[in-house]
N, C-alpha and C positions, 0 to 999 in steps of 0.2 A: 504493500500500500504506500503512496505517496502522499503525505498531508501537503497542504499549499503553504511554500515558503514566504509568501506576502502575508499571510495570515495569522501566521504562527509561530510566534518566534521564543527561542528557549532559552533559559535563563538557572541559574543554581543557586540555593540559599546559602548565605554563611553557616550556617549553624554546624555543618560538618565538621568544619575547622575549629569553631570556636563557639560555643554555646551560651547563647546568653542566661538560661535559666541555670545553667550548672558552671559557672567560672572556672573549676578545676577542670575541665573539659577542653582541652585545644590553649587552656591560657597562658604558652610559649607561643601560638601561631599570632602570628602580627598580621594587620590590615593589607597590608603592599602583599606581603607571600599570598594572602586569601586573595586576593582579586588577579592575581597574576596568574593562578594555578587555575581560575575559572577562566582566566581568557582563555590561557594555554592549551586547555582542556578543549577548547571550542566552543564555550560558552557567550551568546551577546547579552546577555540581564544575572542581573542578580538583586536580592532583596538585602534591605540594608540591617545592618547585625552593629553589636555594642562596641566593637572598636570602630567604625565608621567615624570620617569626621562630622561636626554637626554643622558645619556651616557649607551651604551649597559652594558658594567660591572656593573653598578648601576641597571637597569630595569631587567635586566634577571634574577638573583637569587630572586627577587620580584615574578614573573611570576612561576618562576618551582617549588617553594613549593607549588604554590598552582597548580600546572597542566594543567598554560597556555603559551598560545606561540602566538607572534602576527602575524594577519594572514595580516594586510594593515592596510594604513594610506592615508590619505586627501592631497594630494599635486596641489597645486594651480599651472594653467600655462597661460600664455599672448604672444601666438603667434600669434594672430589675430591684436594686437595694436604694434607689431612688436620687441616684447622684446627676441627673441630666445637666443640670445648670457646670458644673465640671467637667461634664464628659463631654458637652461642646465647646467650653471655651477651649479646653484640651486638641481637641480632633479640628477647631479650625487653623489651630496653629501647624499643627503636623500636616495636615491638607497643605498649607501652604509650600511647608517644606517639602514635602512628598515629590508637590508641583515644579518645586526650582530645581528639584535634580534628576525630573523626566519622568516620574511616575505617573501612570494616571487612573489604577485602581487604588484602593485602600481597602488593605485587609484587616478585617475589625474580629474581635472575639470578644463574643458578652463575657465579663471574667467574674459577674456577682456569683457567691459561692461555690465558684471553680475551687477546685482541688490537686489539678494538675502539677502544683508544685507545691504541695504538701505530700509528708508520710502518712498518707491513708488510700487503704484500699482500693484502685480507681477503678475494679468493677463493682465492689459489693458496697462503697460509700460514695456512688456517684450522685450529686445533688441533682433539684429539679425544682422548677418554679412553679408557684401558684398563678391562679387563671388571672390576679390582678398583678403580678409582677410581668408573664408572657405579653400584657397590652402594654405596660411600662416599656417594656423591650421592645416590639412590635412600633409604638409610637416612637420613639428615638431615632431609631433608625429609618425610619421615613422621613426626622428630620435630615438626619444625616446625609442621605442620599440628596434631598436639596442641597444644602452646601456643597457636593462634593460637585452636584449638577453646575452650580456658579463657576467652577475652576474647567467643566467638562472634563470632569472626571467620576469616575460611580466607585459607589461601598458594596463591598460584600463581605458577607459573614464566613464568618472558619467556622465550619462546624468540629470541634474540638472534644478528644478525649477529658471524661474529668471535671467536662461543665454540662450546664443544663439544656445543653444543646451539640448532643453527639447523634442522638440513633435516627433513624430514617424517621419514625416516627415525631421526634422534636424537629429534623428540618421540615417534613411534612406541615408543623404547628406552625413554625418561622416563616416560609413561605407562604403559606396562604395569607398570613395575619399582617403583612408589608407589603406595602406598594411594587407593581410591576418595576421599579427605579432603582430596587434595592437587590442588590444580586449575593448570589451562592460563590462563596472561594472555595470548590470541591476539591477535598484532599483524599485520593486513593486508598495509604495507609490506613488515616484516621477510620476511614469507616468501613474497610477490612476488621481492623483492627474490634472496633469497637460490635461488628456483631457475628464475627468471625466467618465472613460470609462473601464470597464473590459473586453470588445472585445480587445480594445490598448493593455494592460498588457499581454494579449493571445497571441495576433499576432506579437508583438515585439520580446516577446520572444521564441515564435516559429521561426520566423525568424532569429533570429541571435545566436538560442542557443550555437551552435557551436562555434560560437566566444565571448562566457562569461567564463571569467574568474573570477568572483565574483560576489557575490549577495547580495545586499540587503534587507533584509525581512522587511517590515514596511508596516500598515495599514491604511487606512484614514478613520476619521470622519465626514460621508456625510454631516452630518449638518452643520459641522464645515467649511468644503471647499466652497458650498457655500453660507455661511455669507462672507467668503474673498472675495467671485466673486463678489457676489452684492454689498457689502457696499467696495467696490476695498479697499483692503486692502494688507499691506505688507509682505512676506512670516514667515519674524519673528514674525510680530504680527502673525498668523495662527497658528505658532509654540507655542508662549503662550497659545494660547486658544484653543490649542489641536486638531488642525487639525489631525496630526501624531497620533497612538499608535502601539501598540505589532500585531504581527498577529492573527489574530482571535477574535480579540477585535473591528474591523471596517467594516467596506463596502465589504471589497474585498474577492472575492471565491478561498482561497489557494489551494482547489482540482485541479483543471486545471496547476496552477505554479506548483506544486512539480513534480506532472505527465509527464510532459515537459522535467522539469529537468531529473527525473527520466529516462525517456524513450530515453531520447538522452547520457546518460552515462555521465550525467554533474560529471566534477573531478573537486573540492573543497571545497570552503568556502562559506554556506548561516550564514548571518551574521544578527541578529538583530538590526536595528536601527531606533530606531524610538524617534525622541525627543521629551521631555515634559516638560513640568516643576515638577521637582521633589518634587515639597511641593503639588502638585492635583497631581500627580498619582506618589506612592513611589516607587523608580526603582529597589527594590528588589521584591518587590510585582508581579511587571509588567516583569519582569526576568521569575521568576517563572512560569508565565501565561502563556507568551511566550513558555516558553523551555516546559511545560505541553501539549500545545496544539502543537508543532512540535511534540511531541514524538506519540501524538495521531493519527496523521497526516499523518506519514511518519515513526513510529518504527524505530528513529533516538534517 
């Protein structure tokens, strides 16, 4: 299969190299080595990670020698525990930044009683919201989607391990309850991971292909996911012990995902992200694989 190169362009997250949620993770890898090993690699996008600089004049001339541009970033929001008046003035500033160094989606994650990065259970103590918090969430992000509409640019959700918004059934909730404006960040692993299931990955995103505006590529390590399920373990521990890898390195059958995309005329960014710990799987190594095995894939 051939996806369309005008449409479609690929991009890899820092997280490999360097993790923001876990600092002992990759924290000898520096900013210049991480963007260098993604260009090299044959990457043109990448999402922005905690050693980035924060001033667009600083980051951008970093970026264009080597021929990338960022394509999103991880913005945290708490409309459900009732913080809107912060989580906008917050997301118009990051909107701007987003804007000045070439982004033009924005990856949002509801993060009220996420667990993700806590020591608890992330399948048997995953949170969930009441019918009056899901409209709290719901209304927010229809504001948000306006805002991001001013710059011409759109919001989508992560549906994330850990929050109240992982299984098909809560994007199912999320979706319907948001303006056609507000779009889906579908992430592969995540929701492998989350209902152990490659029918889920198929149907979710068949269903809401239309309304993705970015994508996730990440694979899971069956064995790996369930040790977390059985021994109820924390998504970070998972994370160390390599739940996550590259596409084509795990469980999941990317023929089906790319096909989807492909055949519904998906326009943008598949984005590798898949975290590891970078001293057991080296993230140019695993770059390489990755971008090897999409090109095999999809003649991207």
């Amino acid at each position: 299969m051939i996806m369309n190169k005008d449409k479609v362009k690929l991009g890899i997250a820092p997280i490999a190299w360097t993790n923001d949620d876990l600092p002992e993770l990759g924290g000898e890898n520096t900013f210049e080595q991480c963007i260098s090993e993604m260009a090299l690699a044959g990457f043109t996008g990448s999402e922005v990670g905690g050693k980035y600089p924060k001033d667009p004049e600083v980051l951008n001339p970093y970026l264009q020698i080597r021929g990338l541009t960022i394509c999103n970033a991880w913005f945290s929001t708490f409309f459900a525990i009732g913080k809107e008046e912060e989580t906008i003035k917050e997301f118009i500033k990051f909107r701007d930044y987003l804007y000045a160094v070439g982004a033009r989606v924005i990856g949002c994650s509801e993060q009220s009683y996420s667990i993700q990065g806590q020591d608890k259970a992330v399948f048997d103590e995953k949170p969930s919201f009441t019918e009056d918090e899901w409209k709290k969430v719901a209304e927010g992000y229809n504001k948000l989607a306006k805002l991001a509409a001013e710059k011409g640019m759109k919001v989508s959700l992560h549906h994330h391990m850990g929050t109240p918004i992982q299984t098909p059934a809560e994007v199912d909730k999320f979706m319907e309850m948001t303006n056609d404006d507000v779009y889906l960040l579908f992430d592969t692993g995540h929701m492998y991971y989350s209902e152990n299931s490659q029918e889920a990955v198929e149907t979710v995103l068949k269903k809401y292909v239309k309304r993705i505006a970015h994508v996730h590529l990440k694979d899971v390590r069956q064995e790996m996911a369930d040790e977390v399920k059985a021994k109820k373990l924390s998504f970070l521990t998972g994370v160390k012990m390599g739940t996550f890898t590259v596409p084509g390195d795990g469980v999941i059958n990317f023929d089906p995902v790319f096909k989807i995309l492909d055949e519904a005329g998906y326009e943008g960014w598949m984005v590798v992200e898949a975290e590891q710990d970078p001293a057991k799987a080296n993230p140019f190594e695993y770059a390489v694989k990755a971008r090897k095995f999409i090109a095999e894939k999809t003649g991207l």
